[in-house]
C-alpha positions in Angstrom: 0.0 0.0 0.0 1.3 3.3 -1.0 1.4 6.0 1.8 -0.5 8.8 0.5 1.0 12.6 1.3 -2.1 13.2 3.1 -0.8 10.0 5.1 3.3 11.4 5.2 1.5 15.4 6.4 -0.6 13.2 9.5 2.4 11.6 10.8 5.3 14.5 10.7 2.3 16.8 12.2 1.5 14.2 15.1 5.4 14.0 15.7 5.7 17.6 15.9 3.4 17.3 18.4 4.0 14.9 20.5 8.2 16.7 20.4 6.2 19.5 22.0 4.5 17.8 24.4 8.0 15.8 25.5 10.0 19.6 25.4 7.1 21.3 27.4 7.3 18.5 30.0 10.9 18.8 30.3 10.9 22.4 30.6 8.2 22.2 33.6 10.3 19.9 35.1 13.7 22.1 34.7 11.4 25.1 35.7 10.6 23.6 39.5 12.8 26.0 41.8 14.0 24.6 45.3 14.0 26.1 48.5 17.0 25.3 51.2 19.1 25.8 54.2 20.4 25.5 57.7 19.0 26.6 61.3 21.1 27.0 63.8 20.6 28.8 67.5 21.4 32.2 68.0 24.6 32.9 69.9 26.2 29.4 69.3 25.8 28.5 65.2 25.2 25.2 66.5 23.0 23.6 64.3 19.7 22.7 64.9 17.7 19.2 64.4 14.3 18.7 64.4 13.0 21.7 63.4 9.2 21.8 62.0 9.4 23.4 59.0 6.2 24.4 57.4 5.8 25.4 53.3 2.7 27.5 52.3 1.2 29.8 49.8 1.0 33.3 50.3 -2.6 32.9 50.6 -2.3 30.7 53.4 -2.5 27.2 51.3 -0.5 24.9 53.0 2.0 23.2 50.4 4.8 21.0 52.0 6.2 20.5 55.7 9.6 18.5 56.3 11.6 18.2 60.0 15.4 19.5 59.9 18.5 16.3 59.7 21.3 16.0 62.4 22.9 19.0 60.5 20.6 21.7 60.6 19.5 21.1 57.1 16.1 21.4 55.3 14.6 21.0 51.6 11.9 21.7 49.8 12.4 20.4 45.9 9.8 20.6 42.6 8.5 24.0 44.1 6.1 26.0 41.4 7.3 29.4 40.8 5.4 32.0 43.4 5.6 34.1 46.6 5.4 31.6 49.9 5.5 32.0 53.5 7.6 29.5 55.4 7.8 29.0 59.5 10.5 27.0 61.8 9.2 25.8 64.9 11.3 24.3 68.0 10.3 23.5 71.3 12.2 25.5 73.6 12.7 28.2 71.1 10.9 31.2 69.7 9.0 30.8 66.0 10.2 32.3 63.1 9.1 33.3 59.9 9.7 34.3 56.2 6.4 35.5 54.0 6.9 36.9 50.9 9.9 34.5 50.3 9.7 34.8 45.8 11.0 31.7 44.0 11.9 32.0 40.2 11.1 29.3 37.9 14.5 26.8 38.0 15.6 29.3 41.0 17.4 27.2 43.9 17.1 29.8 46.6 19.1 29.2 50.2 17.2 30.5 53.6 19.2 30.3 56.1 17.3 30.8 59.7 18.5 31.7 63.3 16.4 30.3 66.3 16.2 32.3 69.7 16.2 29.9 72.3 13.7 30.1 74.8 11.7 33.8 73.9 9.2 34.5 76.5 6.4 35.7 74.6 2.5 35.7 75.5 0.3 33.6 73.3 -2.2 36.2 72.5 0.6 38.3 71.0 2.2 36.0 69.5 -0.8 35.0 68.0 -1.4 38.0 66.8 1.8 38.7 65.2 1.1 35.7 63.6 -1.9 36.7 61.9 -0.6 40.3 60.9 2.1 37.8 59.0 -0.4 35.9 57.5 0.4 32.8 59.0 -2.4 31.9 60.5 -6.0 33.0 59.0 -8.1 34.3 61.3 -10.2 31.1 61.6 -6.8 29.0 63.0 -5.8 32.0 65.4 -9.9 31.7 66.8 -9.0 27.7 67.0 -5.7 28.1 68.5 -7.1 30.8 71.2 -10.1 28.4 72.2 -7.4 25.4 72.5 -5.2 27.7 74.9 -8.2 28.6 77.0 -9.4 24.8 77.6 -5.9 24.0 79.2 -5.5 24.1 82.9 -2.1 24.8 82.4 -0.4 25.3 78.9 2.9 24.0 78.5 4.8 26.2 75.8 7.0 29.1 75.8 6.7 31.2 72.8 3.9 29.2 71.7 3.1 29.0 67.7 0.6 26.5 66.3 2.2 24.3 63.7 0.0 23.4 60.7 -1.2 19.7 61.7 -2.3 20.5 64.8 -4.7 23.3 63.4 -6.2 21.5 60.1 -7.7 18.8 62.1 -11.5 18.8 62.2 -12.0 16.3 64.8 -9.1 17.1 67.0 -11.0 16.1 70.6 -11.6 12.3 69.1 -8.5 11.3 70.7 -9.0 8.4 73.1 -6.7 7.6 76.0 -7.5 4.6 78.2 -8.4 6.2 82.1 -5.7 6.0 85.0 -6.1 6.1 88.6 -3.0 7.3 90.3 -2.0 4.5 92.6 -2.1 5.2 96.2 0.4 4.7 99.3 -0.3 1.0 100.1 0.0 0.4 104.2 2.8 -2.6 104.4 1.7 -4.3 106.9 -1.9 -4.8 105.4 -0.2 -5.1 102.0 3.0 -6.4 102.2 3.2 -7.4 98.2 3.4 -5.3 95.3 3.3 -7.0 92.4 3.4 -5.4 88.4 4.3 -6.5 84.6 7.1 -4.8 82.9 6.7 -2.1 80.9 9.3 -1.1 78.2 6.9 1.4 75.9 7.5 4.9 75.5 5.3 6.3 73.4 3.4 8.3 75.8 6.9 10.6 76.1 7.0 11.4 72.7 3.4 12.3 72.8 3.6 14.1 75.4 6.3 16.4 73.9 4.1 16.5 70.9 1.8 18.1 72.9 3.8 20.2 74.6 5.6 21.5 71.5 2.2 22.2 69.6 1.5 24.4 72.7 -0.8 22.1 74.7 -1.1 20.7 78.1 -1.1 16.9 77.5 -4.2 15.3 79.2 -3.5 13.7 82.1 -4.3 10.3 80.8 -1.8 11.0 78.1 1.0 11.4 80.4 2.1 7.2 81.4 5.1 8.4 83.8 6.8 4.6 83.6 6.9 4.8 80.0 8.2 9.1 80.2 11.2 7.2 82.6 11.5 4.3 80.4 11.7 6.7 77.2 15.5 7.2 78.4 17.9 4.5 78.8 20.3 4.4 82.1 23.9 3.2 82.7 22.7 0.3 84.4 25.7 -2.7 84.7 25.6 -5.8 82.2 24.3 -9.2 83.2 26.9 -11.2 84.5 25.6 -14.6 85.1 23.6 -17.1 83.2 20.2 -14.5 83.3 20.2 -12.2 80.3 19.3 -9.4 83.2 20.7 -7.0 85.9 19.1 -6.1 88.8 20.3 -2.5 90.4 18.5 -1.4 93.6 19.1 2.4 95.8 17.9 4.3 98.3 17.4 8.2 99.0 15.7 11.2 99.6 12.7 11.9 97.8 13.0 15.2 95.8 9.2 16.3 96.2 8.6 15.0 99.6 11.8 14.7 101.6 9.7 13.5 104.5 9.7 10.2 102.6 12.1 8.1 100.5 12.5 7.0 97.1 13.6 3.5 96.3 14.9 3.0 92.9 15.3 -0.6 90.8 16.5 -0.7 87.7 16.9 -3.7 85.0 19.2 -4.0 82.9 19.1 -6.3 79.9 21.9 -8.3 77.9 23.5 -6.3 74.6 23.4 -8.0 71.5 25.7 -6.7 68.6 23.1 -6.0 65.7 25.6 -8.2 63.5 24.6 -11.0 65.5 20.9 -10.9 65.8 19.0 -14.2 64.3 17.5 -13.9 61.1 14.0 -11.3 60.8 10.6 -12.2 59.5 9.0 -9.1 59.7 5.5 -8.3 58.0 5.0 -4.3 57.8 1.1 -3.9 58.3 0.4 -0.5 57.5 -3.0 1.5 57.5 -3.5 3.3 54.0 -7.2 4.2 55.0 -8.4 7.8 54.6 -7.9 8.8 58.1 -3.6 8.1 57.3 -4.0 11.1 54.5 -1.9 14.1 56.2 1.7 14.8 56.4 2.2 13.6 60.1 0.9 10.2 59.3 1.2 8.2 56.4 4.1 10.0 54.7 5.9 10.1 57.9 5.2 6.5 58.1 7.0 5.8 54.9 10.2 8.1 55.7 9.8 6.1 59.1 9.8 2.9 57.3 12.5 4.2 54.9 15.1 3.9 57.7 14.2 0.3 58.7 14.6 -1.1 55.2 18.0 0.5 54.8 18.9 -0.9 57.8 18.1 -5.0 56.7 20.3 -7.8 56.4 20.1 -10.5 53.0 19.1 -12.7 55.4 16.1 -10.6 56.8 12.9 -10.7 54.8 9.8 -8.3 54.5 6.2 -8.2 53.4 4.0 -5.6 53.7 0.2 -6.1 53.9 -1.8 -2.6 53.7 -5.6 -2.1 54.5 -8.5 0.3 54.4 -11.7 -0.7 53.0 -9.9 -4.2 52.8 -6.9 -5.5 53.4 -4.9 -6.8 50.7 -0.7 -8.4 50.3 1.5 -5.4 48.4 4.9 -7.3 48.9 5.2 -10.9 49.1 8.0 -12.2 51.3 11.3 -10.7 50.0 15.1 -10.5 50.8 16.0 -7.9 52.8 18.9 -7.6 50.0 16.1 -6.5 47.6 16.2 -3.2 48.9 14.7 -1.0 45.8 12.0 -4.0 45.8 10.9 -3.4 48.9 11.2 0.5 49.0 9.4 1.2 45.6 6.3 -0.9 47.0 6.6 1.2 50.2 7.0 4.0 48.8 3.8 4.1 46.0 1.3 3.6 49.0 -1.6 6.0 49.2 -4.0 7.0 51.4 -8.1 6.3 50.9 -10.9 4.3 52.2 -12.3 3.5 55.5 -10.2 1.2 57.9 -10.4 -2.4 58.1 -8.2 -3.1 60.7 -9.3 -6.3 62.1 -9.0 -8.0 59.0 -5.4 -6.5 58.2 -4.3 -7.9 61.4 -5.3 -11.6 60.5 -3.9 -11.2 57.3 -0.3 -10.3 58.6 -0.7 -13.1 61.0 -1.2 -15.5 57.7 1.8 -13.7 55.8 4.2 -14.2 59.2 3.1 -17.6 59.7 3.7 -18.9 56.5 7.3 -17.5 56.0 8.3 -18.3 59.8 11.7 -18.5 61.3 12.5 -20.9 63.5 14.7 -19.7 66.3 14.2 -15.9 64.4 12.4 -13.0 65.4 9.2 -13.7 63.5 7.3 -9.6 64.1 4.6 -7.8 62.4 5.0 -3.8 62.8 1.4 -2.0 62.8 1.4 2.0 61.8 -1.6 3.5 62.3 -3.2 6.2 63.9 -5.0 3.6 65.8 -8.4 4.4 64.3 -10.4 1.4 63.2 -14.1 1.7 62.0 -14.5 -1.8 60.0 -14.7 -5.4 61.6 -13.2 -6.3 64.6 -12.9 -2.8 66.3 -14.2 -3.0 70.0 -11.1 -3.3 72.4 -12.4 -6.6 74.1 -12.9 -8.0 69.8 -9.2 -7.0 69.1 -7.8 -8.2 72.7 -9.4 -11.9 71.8 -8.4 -11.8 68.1 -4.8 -10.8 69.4 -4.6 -12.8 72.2 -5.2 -16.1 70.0 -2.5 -14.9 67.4 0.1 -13.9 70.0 0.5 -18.1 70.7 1.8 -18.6 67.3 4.8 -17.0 68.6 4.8 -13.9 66.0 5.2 -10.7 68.0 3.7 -7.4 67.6 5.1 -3.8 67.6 2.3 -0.8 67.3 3.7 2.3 66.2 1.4 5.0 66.7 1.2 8.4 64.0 -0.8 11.3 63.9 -3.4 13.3 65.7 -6.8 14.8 66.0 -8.2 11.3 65.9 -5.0 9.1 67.5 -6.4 5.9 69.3 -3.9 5.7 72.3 -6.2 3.4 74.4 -6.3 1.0 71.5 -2.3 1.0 70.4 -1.7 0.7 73.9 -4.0 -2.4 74.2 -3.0 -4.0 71.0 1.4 -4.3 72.1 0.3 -5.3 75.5 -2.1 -8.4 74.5 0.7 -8.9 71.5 3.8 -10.1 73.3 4.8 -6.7 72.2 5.5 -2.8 72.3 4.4 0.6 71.8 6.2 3.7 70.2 4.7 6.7 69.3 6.5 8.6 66.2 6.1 12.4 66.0 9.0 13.2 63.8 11.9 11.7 62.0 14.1 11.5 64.5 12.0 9.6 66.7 11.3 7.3 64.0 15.7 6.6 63.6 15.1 6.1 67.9 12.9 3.9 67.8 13.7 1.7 64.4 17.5 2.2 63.9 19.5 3.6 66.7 17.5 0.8 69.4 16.3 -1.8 66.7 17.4 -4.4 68.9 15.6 -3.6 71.6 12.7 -2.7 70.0 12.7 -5.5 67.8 14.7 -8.4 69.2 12.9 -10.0 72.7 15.0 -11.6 74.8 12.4 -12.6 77.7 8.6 -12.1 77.7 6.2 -12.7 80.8 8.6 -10.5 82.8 7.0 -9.6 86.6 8.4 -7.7 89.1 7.0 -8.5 93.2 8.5 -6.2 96.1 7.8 -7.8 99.1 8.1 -5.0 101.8 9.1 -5.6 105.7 6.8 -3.7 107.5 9.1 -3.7 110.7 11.2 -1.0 108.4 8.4 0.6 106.3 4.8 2.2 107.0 3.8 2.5 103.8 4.4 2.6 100.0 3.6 4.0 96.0 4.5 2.8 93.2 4.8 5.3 90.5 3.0 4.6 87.4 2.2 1.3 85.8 -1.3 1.5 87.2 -2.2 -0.2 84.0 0.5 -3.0 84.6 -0.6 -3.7 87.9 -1.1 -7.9 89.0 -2.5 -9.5 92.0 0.2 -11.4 94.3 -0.9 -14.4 93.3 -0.1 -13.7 89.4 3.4 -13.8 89.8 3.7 -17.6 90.2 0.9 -17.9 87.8 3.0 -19.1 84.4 -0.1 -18.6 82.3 -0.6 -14.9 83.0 0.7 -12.9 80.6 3.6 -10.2 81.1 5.2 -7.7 79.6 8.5 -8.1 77.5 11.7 -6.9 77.2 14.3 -6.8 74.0 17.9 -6.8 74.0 19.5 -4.0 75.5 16.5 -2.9 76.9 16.7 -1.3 80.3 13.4 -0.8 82.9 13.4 1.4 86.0 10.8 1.5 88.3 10.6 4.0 91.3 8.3 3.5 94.8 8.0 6.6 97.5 8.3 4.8 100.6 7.6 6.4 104.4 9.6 4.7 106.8 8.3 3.2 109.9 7.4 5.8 112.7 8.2 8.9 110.2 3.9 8.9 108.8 0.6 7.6 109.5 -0.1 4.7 107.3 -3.3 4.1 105.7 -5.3 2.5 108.4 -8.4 0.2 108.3 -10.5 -0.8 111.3 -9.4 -4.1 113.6 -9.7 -7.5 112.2 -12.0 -9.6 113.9 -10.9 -13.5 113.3 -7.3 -12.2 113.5 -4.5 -10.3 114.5 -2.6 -9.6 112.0 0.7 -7.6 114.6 1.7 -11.4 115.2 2.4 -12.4 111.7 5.3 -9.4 111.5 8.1 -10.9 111.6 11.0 -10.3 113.9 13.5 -7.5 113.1 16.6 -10.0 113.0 17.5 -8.6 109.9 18.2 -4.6 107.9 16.1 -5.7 104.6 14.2 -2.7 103.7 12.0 -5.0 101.1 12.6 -8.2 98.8 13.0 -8.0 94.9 11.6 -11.1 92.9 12.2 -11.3 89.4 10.4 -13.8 86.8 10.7 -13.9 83.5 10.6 -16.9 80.6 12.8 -17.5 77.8 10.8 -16.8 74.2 10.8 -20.2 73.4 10.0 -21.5 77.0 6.6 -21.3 79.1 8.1 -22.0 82.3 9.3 -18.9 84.3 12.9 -18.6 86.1 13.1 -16.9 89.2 15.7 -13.7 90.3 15.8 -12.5 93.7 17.5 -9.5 95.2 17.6 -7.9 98.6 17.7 -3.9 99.6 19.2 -3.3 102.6 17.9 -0.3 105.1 20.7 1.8 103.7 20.4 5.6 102.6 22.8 7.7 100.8 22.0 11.9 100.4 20.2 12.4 97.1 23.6 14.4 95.6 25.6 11.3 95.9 23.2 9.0 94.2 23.9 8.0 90.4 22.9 9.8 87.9 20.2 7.3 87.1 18.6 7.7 90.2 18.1 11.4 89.7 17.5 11.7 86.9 14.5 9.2 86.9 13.1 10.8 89.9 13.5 14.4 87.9 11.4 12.8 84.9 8.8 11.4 87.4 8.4 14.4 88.9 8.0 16.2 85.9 4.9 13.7 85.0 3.3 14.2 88.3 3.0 18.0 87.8 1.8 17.4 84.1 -1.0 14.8 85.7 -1.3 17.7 88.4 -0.8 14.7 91.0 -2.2 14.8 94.0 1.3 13.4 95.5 3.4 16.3 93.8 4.0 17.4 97.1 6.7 20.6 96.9 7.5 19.5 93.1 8.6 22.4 91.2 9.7 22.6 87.5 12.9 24.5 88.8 13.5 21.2 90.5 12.9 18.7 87.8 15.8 21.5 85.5 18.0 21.2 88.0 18.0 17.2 89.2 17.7 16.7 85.6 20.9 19.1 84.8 23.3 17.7 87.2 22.6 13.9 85.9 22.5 14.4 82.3 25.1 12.3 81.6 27.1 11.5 78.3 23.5 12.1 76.8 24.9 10.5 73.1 21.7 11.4 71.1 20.5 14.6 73.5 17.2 13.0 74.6 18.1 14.0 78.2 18.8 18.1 77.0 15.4 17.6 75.1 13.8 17.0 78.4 15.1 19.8 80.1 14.0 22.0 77.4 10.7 20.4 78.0 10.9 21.2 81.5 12.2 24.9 81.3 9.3 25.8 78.2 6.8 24.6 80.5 7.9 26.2 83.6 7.8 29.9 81.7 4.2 29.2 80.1 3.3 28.2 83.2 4.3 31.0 85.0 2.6 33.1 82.2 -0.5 31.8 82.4 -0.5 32.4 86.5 -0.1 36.2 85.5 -2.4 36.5 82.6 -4.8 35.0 84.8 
């Protein structure tokens, strides 16, 4: 067939076109500008990490946000051409902003930015420079003002409202699961105290999230066993044949010197990452509607990002998603099949309601069939916790986990988001999954929890681990533990090898802290006489100094027969200034929670107390987790010495 030159015309016409179409995409592409640069402190250059750093329009539209790096560093690439307003937040440190910042097309403009630390400024002015800024519309300043008025106490020094925590619609669906502060416990009525283990922290890193966004947490937010067990303490390796350390001291207690404060600390065995058996972990990640805003599922997959790059060749990963089902993205591959892995990651979207029950099986199936013996056989749940489809009551997913949890695949919840974050349900899911709990409000948070303590947070060396104090009642009148109200047992639990524990992964450490008054220094909490017996005869004769007994059990992962530590702490007090730095600094982060819960043990605690315990036991502090706190601690001091005045 001959080609016409109607025919010949048709074809060089529809290349030019499509030559135009290619060059016009090209040049879009060349014409994206980027935005970058460094923020350091004011005074010291020193660079700072993260930073939020919030991208919008100049008429308010929110574009990007992104979190500064170890170096200060920020980027925002494949930015149209246009005026923008960008602000750097920092807990402990005063906003700033740019507006009218103008990018040319193909421009790559620097912004460099210095932060002044620590700027005590009033929220309503603040607020108001914000708006004569235009960075917040009038509607997010109302918001943010009726948010400041509903705390009792707000917690942030030059406070600024970062974009997440304002575009939520249904910010007060936030569930937290109720605690009643545990009370002193007279010793001779109650000579036992008996708990689980708890190695979460994800109510510290929730709490600063609330703190930074200029909130006061709410009290059933703030966990204080899991703000101490956020931070790790120079505790001494195991030594024998038990993978654990047990470390026990007496002093002075800060907020109440009246009475003492008996530290224990655990302390278990490090395991070099190289040598770490073999990982079968299934990624089980909510892609449902509620997942669509920067702090959730794209932080999930920067989050995720890090633990993939982090795998061994003889690791493997799948990764089942759901939302209005749940379906398998990634199959069972190599942990050498990096680009694999990250480009089925990394193409996840958010939509859909939230079918979280039947995700969960799902994994279950995926982990079963590709089990390791003798490995760490995991799933890792991100979610903001909010399920709506299936199995969604808290008693329905305690049975449905509770059954899976005896295939011996553990679980690890990681928590994201706000405005509708299910703490109450995250919280219930790791405990009934031979598991743990980490919330991840940034980044760095996410390298914490997934890279720079994989081990621990991935690798359990003993699960069904209980702690009983026995307490002689010749020595001591009466007693508090401080926190794990929702880890608390019954004395007959702890020789009871079917009732389940927490768990603890390598490397792991766990402090707990009891305020004790000694015997003729308080009243103890009396009931009325017994009448069938006489309970001042079954004291036992002071022939001995033991303050109180420390039992240990714990079982092997493999094993369902407990082993037994036991540990002795003798009626020996040191002054608070020559305790170790792990005792005071615990006791400054658990007296920090108590004035956050507003406790009705504070006592004389004072922020200016919890700063300076908290300054003089810092430590090496390697990753600055410890100096994070005390900027904590000083931001809420100021705001709450602010709010006293405005008042």
């Amino acid at each position: 067939m001959k080609t016409t030159k109607t025919q010949k015309f048709l074809a060089m016409l529809l290349g030019i076109i499509f030559m135009s179409i290619i060059n016009y995409s090209k040049a879009q592409q060349t014409s994206k500008a980027i935005l970058k640069g460094i923020v350091t402190e004011n005074g010291t250059n020193q660079a700072l990490s993260n930073v939020n750093v919030t991208l919008k329009t100049s008429e308010g539209k929110p574009v990007k946000s992104t979190i500064t790096g170890l170096n200060g560093n920020y980027e925002f690439n494949s930015l149209n051409a246009g005026s923008y307003t960008i602000t750097f937040v920092l807990t402990g440190y005063k906003a700033a902003a740019k507006t009218s910042v103008l990018l040319k097309p193909s421009e790559t403009k620097t912004l460099n930015i210095v932060l002044q630390q620590n700027a005590p400024v009033k929220l309503v002015d603040e607020l108001e420079e914000q708006k004569n800024n235009q960075i917040l519309s009038p509607m997010e300043k109302s918001r943010a003002k009726k948010d400041y008025k509903m705390q009792e106490a707000p917690m942030a020094s030059g406070y600024s409202m970062s974009m997440n925590s304002v575009s939520q619609d249904n910010f007060n669906t936030e569930a937290y699961s109720s605690i009643t502060e545990n009370d002193f416990k007279n010793a001779l009525m109650n000579p036992l105290s008996t708990f689980s283990i708890d190695v979460d922290a994800a109510s510290y890193s929730n709490v600063r999230r609330f703190i930074t966004s200029g909130q006061n947490p709410p009290a059933d937010a703030v966990r204080i066993e899991e703000m101490i067990n956020y931070f790790n303490y120079d505790y001494p390796q195991p030594k024998d044949e038990h993978p654990f350390s047990i470390s026990t001291e007496m002093s002075d207690c800060p907020w109440n010197t009246k009475n003492k404060l008996v530290h224990i600390g655990l302390q278990g065995k490090k395991i070099d990452l190289s040598e770490l058996p073999s990982s079968n972990l299934v990624f089980l990640l909510d892609v449902s509607g509620s997942m669509d805003s920067p702090n959730k599922l794209p932080l999930l997959k920067k989050s995720f990002n890090l633990l993939v790059d982090n795998l061994r060749e003889n690791d493997r990963v799948a990764i089942v998603v759901y939302a209005g089902a749940a379906g398998l993205v990634l199959p069972s591959t190599s942990g050498n099949d990096r680009e694999k892995i990250l480009e089925a990651l990394n193409n996840l979207s958010a939509g859909g309601s939230t079918a979280g029950g039947a995700g969960i099986k799902l994994a279950y199936k995926i982990a079963q069939e590709n089990f390791i013996k003798g490995g760490n056989n995991r799933i890792i749940l991100a979610t903001d916790g909010d399920f709506n489809i299936g199995a969604s009551s808290d008693g329905e997913m305690t049975k449905l986990i509770e059954e899976k949890r005896k295939s011996g695949v553990y679980l690890t919840c990681l928590g994201f988001g706000m405005g509708n974050y299910k703490d109450s349900k995250m919280e219930t899911l790791a405990d009934k999954g031979n598991g743990n709990y980490a919330y991840i409000d940034n980044i760095l948070e996410a390298k914490k929890v997934l890279v720079t303590e994989m081990g621990g947070t991935l690798f359990t060396i003993a699960k069904d681990v209980k702690l009983q104090l026995e307490f002689n009642p010749n020595k001591v009148e009466s007693y508090k533990l401080i926190g794990y109200e929702n880890r608390l047992l019954n004395p007959e639990d702890f020789n009871d090898d079917t009732k389940d524990a927490g768990e603890l992964g390598a490397g792991h450490t766990v402090t707990a802290l009891y305020e004790i008054v000694l015997k003729g220094n308080g009243t103890a909490p009396s009931v009325d006489p017994l009448r069938y017996q006489n309970l001042t005869e079954l004291v036992p004769k002071p022939s001995h100094n033991e303050l109180l007994t420390v039992k240990f059990r714990y079982k092997k992962p493999t094993e369902e027969t407990s082993k037994l530590i036991v540990n002795h702490l003798m009626d020996k007090s040191i002054p608070l200034a020559k305790t170790s730095d792990n005792f005071r600094f615990s006791a400054a982060v658990a007296e920090f929670g108590m004035l956050l819960r507003n406790s009705k043990y504070k006592a004389n605690a004072t922020y200016k107390q919890v700063v300076e315990l908290a300054k003089a036991s810092k430590g090496t502090d390697e990753h600055g987790y410890r100096a994070e706190l005390i900027r904590l601690v000083e931001m809420s001091e100021m705001q709450a010495s602010a709010f006293l005045k405005e008042e």
